[in-house]
C-alpha positions, -999 to 999 in steps of 0.1 A, spaced: 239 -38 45 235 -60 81 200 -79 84 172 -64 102 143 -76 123 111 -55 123 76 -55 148 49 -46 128 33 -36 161 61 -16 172 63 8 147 47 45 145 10 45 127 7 78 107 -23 89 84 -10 94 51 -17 130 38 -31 122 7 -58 97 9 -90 93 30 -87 71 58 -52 50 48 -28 45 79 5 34 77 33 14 90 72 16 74 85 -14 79 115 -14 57 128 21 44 152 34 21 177 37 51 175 2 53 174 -10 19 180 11 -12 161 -15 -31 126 -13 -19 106 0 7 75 -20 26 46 -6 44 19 -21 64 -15 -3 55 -48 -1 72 -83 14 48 -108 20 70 -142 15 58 -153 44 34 -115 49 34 -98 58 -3 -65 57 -18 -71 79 -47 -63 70 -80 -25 79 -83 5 74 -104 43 73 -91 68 87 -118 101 70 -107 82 34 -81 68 4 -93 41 1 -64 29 -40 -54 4 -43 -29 -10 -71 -18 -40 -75 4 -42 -94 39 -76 -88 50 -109 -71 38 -123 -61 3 -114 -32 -18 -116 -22 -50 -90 -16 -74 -84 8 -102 -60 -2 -119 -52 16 -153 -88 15 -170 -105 -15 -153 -120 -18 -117 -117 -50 -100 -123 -68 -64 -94 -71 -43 -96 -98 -15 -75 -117 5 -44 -128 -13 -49 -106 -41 -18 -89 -53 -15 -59 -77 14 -42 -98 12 -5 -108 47 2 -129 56 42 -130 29 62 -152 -1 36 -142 -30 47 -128 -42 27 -92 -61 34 -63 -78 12 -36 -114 23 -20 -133 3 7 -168 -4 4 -170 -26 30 -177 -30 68 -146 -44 74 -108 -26 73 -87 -35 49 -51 -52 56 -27 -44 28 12 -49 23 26 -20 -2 60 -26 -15 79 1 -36 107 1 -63 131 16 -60 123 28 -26 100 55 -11 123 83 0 
């Protein structure tokens, strides 16, 4: 595996097909590193990532900008700035913004999103 250098910018936006207003970046993909996969997401306001589970990816995401709230197994909770989550396989998680504002989140899977 050589070393990479990515542009956040640069890369193709896409709407993921499964939530409500969640757009995405791939920054670092399976082709790249079979370890773990990172993606640069935008939830617009009013936008949902619905309550989920991944069978085989422990999912982190952490949160640049905005407010959301998490689901995360039972419990809801505010997400802000600097706020960090772990779902392992078979936990339940999802992210919906209530506010004005989008909200900047780094999600990191592992292994990898294929």
């Amino acid at each position: 595996m050589q070393g990479t250098t990515v542009k956040a910018a640069e890369q193709a936006e896409y709407t993921h097909p499964k939530h409500k207003d969640y757009h995405l970046r791939d920054l670092v993909t399976a082709a790249v590193n079979p370890d773990l996969s990172v993606h640069l997401g935008r939830l617009e306001p009013g936008g949902e990532i619905y309550v989920h589970t991944h069978d085989a990816q422990t999912e982190i995401f952490h949160i640049l900008s905005g407010q959301a709230v998490c689901t995360m197994g039972e419990k809801k909770i505010e997400y802000g700035p600097g706020t960090c989550g772990t779902a392992p396989p078979g936990i339940l998680h999802g992210l919906k913004n209530e506010g004005r504002e989008p909200v900047v989140l780094m999600a990191m899977f592992t292994p990898p999103l294929k």
